[in-house]
C-alpha positions in Angstrom: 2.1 118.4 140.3 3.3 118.6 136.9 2.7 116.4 133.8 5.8 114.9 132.3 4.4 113.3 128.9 6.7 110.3 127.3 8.0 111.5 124.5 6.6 109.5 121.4 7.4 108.9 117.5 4.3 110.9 116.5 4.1 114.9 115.8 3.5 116.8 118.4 0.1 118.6 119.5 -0.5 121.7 121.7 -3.0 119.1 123.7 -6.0 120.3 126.4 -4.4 118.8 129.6 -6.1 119.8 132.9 -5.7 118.9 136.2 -8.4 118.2 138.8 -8.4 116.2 142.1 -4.6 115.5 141.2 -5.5 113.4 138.3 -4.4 114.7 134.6 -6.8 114.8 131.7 -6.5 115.4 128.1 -9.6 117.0 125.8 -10.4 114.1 122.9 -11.5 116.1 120.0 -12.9 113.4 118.6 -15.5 112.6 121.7 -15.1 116.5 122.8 -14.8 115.7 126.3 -12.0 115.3 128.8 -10.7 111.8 129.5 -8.2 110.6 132.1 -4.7 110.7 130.9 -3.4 107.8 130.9 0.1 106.2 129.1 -2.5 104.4 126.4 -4.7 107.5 125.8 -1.2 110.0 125.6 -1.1 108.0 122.5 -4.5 107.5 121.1 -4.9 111.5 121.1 -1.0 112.0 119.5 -2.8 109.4 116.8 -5.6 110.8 116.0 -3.8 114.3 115.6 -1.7 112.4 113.3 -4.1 110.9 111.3 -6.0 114.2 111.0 -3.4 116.6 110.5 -0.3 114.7 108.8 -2.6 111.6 106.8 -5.8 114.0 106.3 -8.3 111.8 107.8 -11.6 113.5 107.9 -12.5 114.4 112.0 -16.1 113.4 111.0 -14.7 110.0 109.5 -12.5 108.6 112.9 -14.9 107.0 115.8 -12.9 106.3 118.8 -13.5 103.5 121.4 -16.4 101.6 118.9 -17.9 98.7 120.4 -17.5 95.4 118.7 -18.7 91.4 119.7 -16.1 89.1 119.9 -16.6 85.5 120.9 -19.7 86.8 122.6 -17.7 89.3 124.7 -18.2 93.1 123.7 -14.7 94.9 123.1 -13.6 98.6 122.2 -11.5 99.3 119.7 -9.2 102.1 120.2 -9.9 104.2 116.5 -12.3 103.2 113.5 -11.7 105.1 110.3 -14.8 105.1 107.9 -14.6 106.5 104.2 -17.1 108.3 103.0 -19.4 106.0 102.3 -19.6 104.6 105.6 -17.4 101.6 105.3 -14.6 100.9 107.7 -11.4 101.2 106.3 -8.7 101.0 109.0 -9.0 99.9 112.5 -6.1 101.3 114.7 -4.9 99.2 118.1 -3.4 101.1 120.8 -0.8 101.0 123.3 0.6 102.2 126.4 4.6 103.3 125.1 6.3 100.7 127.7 3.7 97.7 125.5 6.0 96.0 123.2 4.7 95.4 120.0 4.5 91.4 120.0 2.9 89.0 118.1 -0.1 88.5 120.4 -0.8 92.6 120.3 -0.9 92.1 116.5 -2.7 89.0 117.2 -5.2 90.7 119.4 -6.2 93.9 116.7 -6.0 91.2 114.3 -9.3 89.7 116.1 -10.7 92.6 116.1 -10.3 93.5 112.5 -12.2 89.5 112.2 -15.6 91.7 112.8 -14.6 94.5 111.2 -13.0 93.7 107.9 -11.2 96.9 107.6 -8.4 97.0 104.6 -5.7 98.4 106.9 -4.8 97.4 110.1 -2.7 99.4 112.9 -1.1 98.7 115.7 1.3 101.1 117.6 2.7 102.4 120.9 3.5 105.7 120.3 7.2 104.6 119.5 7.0 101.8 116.9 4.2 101.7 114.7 3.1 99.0 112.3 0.4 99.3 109.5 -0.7 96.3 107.5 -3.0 95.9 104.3 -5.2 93.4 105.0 -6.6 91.0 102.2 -9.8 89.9 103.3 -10.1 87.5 100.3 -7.0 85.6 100.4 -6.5 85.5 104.2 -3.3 87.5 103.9 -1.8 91.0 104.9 1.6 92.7 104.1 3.6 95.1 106.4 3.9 98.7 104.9 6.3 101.0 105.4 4.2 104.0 105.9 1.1 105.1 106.0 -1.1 106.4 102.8 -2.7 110.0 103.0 -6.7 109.2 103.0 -7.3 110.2 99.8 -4.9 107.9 98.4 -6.7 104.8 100.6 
């Protein structure tokens, strides 16, 4: 059985994959454990390598899968960024690469970002990604081109 990864529009990583019991699994440096590999986590881990290693995020700064209440429901959100003070600073939503990046996807992390007031917001597949700067006090965001290096946040 061999993996054949989708190829995405991140950097790549020399990624921990192992198999066992036929089913592939990827090692989350983040969580340090292994995690089934699925299309959605392929991307959360190329992510987080890009965020650490091309937009300097600090490891100890990035929480992945953080609970949240929504409406009364409890929900994970795929990446947290804190700074160093604590405070979240950029929630990141993600996708499986065959998830078009709709409306109701931005929608959906939009929600999210509701609890947790984060300044930027992400949202990507692997293949398109889009970042927003979210203004909490006027109800408004704008699209940005890129995505700052974390001292520059």
């Amino acid at each position: 059985m061999k993996f054949t990864p989708t190829e995405l529009n991140l950097p790549e990583h020399p990624f921990k994959i192992t198999l066992k019991d036929s089913q592939f699994y990827i090692f989350d440096d983040i969580r340090k454990k292994h995690l089934v590999l699925t299309p959605e986590e392929w991307v959360r881990q190329h992510f987080i390598q890009y965020l650490i290693n091309d937009r300097k995020f600090p490891k100890a700064l990035i929480q992945v899968e953080g609970g949240l209440s929504l409406n009364q429901l409890q929900k994970r959100t795929d990446i947290v960024v804190f700074n160093h003070s604590g405070e979240r600073i950029m929630i990141v939503e993600c996708k499986a690469p065959e998830v078009k990046i709709t409306q109701a996807v931005f929608d959906q992390a939009s929600r999210y970002n509701s609890v947790h007031k984060a300044a930027w917001l992400v949202v990507t597949n692997g293949l398109r990604h889009c970042y927003a700067r979210i203004d909490h006090e006027q109800s408004s965001f704008r699209f940005c081109e890129a995505l700052p290096l974390f001292k520059d946040l």
